[in-house]
C-alpha positions in Angstrom: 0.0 0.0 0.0 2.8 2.4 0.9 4.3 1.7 -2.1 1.2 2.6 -4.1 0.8 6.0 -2.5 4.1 7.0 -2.8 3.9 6.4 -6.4 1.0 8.3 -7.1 1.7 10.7 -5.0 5.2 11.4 -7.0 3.3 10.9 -10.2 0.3 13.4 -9.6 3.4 16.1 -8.1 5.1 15.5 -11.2 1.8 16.3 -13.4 1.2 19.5 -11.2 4.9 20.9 -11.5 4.4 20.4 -15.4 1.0 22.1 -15.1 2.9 24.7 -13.1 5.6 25.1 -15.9 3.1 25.2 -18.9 1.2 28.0 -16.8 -1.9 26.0 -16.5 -4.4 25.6 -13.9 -3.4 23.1 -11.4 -6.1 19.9 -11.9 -6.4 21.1 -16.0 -4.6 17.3 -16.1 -6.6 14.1 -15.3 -4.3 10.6 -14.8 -5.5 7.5 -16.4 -3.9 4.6 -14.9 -2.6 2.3 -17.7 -3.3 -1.0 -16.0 -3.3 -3.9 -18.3 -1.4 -7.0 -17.4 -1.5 -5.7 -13.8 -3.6 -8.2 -11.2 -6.9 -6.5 -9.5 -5.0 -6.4 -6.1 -2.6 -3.6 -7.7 -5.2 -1.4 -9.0 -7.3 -1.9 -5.6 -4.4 -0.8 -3.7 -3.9 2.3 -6.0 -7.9 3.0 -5.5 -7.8 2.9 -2.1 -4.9 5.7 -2.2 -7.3 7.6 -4.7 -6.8 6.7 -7.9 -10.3 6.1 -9.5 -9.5 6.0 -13.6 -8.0 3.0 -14.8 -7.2 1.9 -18.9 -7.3 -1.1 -19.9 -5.9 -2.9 -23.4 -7.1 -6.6 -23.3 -10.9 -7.3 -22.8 -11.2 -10.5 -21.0 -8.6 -9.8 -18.6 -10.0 -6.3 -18.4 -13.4 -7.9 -17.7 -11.8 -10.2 -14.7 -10.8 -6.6 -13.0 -14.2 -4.8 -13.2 -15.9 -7.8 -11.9 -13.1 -7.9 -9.3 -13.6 -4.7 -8.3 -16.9 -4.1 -8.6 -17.3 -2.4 -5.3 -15.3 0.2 -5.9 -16.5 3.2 -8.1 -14.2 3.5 -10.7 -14.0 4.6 -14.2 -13.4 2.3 -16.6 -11.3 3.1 -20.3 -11.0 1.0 -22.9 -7.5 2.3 -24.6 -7.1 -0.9 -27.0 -7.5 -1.7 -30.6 -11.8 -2.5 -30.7 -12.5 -5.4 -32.8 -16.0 -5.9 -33.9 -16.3 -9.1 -32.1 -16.1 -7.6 -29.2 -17.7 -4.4 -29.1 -21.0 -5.8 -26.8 -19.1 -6.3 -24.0 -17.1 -3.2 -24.1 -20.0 -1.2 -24.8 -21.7 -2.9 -21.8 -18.9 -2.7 -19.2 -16.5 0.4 -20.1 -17.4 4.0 -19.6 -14.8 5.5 -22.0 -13.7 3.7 -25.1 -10.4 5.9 -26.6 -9.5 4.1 -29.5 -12.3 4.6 -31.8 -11.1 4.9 -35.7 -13.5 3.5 -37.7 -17.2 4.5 -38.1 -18.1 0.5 -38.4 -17.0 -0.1 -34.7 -19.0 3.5 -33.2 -22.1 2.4 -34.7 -21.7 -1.0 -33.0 -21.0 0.6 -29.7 -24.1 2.9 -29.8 -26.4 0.1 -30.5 -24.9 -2.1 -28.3 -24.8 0.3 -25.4 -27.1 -0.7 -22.9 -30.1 1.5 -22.8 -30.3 2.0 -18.9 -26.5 3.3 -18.8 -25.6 7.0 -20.0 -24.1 7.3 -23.8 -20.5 6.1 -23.9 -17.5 8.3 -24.1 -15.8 8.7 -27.2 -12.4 9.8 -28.1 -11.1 9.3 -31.2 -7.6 7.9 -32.2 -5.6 10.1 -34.4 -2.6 8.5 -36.1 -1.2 11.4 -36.0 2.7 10.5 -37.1 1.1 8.2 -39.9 2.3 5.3 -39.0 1.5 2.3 -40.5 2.0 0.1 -37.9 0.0 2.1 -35.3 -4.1 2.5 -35.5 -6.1 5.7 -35.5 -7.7 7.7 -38.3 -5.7 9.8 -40.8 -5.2 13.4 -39.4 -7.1 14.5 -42.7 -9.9 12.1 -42.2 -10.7 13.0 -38.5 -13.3 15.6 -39.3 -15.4 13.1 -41.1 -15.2 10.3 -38.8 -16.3 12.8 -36.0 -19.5 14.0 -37.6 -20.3 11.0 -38.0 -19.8 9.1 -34.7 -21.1 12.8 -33.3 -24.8 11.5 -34.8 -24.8 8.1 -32.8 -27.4 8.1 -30.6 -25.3 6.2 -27.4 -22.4 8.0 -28.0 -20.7 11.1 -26.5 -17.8 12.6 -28.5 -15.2 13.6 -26.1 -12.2 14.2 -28.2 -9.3 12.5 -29.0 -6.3 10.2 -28.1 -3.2 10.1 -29.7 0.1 7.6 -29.4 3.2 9.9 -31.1 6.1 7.7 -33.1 9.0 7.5 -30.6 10.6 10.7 -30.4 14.3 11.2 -29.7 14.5 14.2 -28.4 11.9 16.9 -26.5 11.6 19.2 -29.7 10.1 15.8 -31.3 7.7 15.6 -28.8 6.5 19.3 -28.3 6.0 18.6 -32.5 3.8 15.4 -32.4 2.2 16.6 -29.5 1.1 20.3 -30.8 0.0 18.7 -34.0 -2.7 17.0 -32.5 -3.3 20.1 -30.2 -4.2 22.1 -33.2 -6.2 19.7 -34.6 -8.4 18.9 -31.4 -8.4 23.1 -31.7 -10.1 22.3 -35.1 -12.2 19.7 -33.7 -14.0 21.9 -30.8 -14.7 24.7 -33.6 -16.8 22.2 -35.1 -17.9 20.1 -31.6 -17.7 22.7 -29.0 -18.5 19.9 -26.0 -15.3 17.9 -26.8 -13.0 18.3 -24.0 -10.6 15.9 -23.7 -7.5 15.6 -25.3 -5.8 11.9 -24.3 -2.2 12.1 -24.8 1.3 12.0 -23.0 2.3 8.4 -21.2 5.3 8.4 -19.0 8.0 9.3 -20.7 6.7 12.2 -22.5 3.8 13.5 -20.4 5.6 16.5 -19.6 5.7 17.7 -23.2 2.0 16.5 -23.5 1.1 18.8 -20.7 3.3 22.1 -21.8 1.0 21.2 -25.4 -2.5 21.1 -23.6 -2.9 17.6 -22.7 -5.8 16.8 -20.7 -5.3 13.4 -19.7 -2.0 11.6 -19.2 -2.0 7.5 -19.6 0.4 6.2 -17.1 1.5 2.9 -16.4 5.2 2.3 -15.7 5.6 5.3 -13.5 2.4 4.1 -11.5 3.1 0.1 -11.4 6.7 -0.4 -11.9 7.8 -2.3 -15.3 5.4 -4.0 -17.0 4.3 -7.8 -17.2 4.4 -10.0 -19.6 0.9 -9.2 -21.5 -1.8 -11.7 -21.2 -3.3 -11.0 -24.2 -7.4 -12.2 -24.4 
């Protein structure tokens, strides 16, 4: 437990000093807890400490942790690539899904969303770098895909998520990262209730924040190194 604390605590002083630095509001930055291949008792011990966001990559082991922890209030993010196979039981059990690229998989979503649970948060995945071994929509295509998942009945657009190539230096990352600034700038023209701009993980959240992240996804920094992933 004291483990956990400390290393939340040095994580969220981190995120404020960097919220200090890019003269920001202090709490302008939300932390998601990047918690796949990490057993229930970790992410317990990090919600009894305060930590009340967790992402998660893999479904069914994602699953095993919301059942798990079912009597803890948390918020549950789906960060993962969404195949279409497997959209019910995201739509039923998550209340953020941030990897949404394709207007096939949003319409799933909304009509899978149960109808006694609010809409489902949406953020959009921009490959921003255009990489072709990454997901996300083309950075020219993102308006589109917006209006449309925008019109989905059990959806809320929230904004967007973004995964930078690996950058080698700060410069890189103040790049990559204010590129998709300026286009979620473009996006809330259009969508003035998006407010959520996903980006920053932790070895470059501090550029994310100086570029107007809203929400950094940690999970080395929070957990330690990571396990070997169980992928389901």
């Amino acid at each position: 437990m004291t483990n956990s604390k400390t290393r939340l605590q040095s994580v969220m002083n981190f995120i404020n000093l960097a919220e200090q630095q890019a003269n920001r509001p202090q709490g302008s930055v939300q932390l998601l807890a990047v918690s796949k291949t990490w057993p229930a008792s970790r992410l317990r011990e990090l919600a009894e400490v305060g930590q009340t966001r967790f992402g998660e990559n893999y479904l069914q082991e994602a699953l095993e942790k919301i059942d798990a922890l079912a009597d803890l209030p948390l918020e549950w993010h789906f960060i993962g690539p969404v195949q279409s196979n497997k959209t019910r039981e995201i739509a039923d059990k998550f209340d953020w899904v941030e990897s949404i690229d394709r207007v096939k998989i949003a319409q799933r979503l909304s009509a899978q969303r149960p109808v006694d649970k609010a809409p489902l948060n949406i953020c959009l995945q921009v490959n921003i770098d255009d990489e072709s071994s990454k997901a996300g929509v083309h950075p020219d295509n993102l308006m589109e895909l917006a209006a449309a998942v925008s019109q989905l009945e059990n959806l809320r657009l929230r904004g967007l998520m973004v995964i930078p190539a690996i950058a080698e230096t700060t410069e890189q990352q103040l790049d990559a990262f204010g590129r998709a600034q300026q286009l979620f700038s473009q996006l809330k023209t259009v969508h003035p209730e998006v407010d959520t701009l996903s980006m920053g993980m932790s070895a470059d959240m501090q550029a994310a924040i100086a570029q107007g992240s809203t929400q950094v996804r940690i999970g080395t920094a929070l957990f330690g190194e990571r396990h070997t992933p169980n992928k389901k």
